[in-house]
C-alpha positions as CSV (number, residue, x, y, z in Angstrom):
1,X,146.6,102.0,119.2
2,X,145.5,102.0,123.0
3,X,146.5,105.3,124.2
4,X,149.6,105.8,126.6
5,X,150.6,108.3,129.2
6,X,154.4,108.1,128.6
7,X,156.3,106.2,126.3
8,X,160.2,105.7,125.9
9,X,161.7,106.5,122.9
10,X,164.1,103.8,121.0
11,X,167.6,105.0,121.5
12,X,168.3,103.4,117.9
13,X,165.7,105.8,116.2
14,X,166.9,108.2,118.2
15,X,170.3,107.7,117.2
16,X,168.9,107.6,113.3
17,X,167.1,110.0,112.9
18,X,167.4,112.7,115.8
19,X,171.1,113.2,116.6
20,X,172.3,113.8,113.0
21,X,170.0,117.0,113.1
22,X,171.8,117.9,116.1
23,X,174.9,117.6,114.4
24,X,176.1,114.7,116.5
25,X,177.8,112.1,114.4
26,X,179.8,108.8,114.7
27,X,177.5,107.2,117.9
28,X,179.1,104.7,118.9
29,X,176.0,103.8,121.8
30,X,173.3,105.8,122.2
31,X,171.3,104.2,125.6
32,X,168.1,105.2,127.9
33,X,170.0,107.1,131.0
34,X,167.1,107.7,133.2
35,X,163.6,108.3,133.8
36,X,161.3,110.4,135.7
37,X,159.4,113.6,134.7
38,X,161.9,113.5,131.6
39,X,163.7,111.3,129.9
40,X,167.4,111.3,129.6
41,X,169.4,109.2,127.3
42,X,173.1,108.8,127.6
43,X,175.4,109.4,123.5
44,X,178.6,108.0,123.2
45,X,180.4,108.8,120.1
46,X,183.7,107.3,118.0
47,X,186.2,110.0,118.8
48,X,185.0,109.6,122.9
49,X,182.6,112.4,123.1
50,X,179.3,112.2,125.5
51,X,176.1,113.6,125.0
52,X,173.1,113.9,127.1
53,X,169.4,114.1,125.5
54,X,166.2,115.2,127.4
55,X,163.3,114.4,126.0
56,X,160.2,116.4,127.7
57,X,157.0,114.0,128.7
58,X,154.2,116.0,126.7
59,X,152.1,118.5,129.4
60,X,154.9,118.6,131.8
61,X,157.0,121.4,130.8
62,X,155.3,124.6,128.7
63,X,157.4,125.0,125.6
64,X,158.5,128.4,127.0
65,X,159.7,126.4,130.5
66,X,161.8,124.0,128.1
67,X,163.4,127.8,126.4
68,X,164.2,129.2,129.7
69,X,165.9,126.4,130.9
70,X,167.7,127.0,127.5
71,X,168.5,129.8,127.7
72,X,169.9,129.2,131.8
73,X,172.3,126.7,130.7
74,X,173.2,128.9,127.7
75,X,174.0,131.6,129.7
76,X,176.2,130.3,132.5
77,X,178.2,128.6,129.2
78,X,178.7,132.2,127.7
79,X,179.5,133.3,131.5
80,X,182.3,130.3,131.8
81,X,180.3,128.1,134.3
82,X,181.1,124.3,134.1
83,X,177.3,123.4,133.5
84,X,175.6,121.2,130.3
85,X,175.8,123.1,127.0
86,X,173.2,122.4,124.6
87,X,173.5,121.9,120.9
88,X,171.8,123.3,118.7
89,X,169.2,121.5,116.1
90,X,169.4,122.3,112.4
91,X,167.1,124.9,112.2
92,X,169.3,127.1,115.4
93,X,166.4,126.2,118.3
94,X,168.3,124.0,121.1
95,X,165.2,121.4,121.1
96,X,163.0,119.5,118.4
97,X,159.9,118.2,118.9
98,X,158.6,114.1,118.4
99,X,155.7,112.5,117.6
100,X,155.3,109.8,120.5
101,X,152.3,107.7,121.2
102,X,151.0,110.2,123.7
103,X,151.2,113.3,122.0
C-alpha cells in the first residue's frame, strides 16, 4: 500500500462499526461534514437525532490535547452551557482510536 498523509474514513464503516460502540443507533445517514486538520462527519438517526464525529488526523492533536478538549466541552455541559456534548464510547473514554492508512 503506497503510504498516505491523510485519509477519509467511509461514513458506511463508520456507521458499522464505530457508532454502535458509541451507543448511537438507528442512522438513518451518516455523511463526511468537513475537512481540515480534522475530520467531521455529520449522523442522522430514525427518531431525528444529529450527531457530530471528529475524527483526529494522526500527529495533529496529542492524545492528552484530544482529553482536554473533552473534558472543556464536558464541563460547560455539567455547567448548563449550550455547547457539543460528547458521548461516551463503550469502554466510558469519549474517543476511540482507528487504524487508517496513515497511522
Amino acid at each position: 500500500m503506497f503510504p498516505v498523509i491523510a485519509s477519509i474514513l467511509s461514513p458506511h464503516a463508520i456507521a458499522k462499526d464505530i457508532l454502535p460502540n458509541f451507543g448511537v443507533e438507528g442512522v438513518r445517514e451518516c455523511r463526511f461534514y468537513s475537512g481540515g486538520f480534522n475530520d467531521t462527519y455529520r449522523i442522522k438517526t430514525t427518531e431525528g437525532n444529529i450527531f457530530y464525529l471528529r475524527a483526529y488526523r494522526l500527529s495533529w492533536r496529542t492524545l492528552a490535547d484530544i482529553q482536554y478538549e473533552l473534558d472543556v466541552l464536558n464541563h460547560l455541559k455539567h455547567n448548563n452551557f449550550p455547547a457539543a456534548k460528547p458521548v461516551p464510547y463503550r469502554d466510558g473514554q469519549f474517543f476511540c482510536a482507528v487504524s487508517a492508512p496513515e497511522g
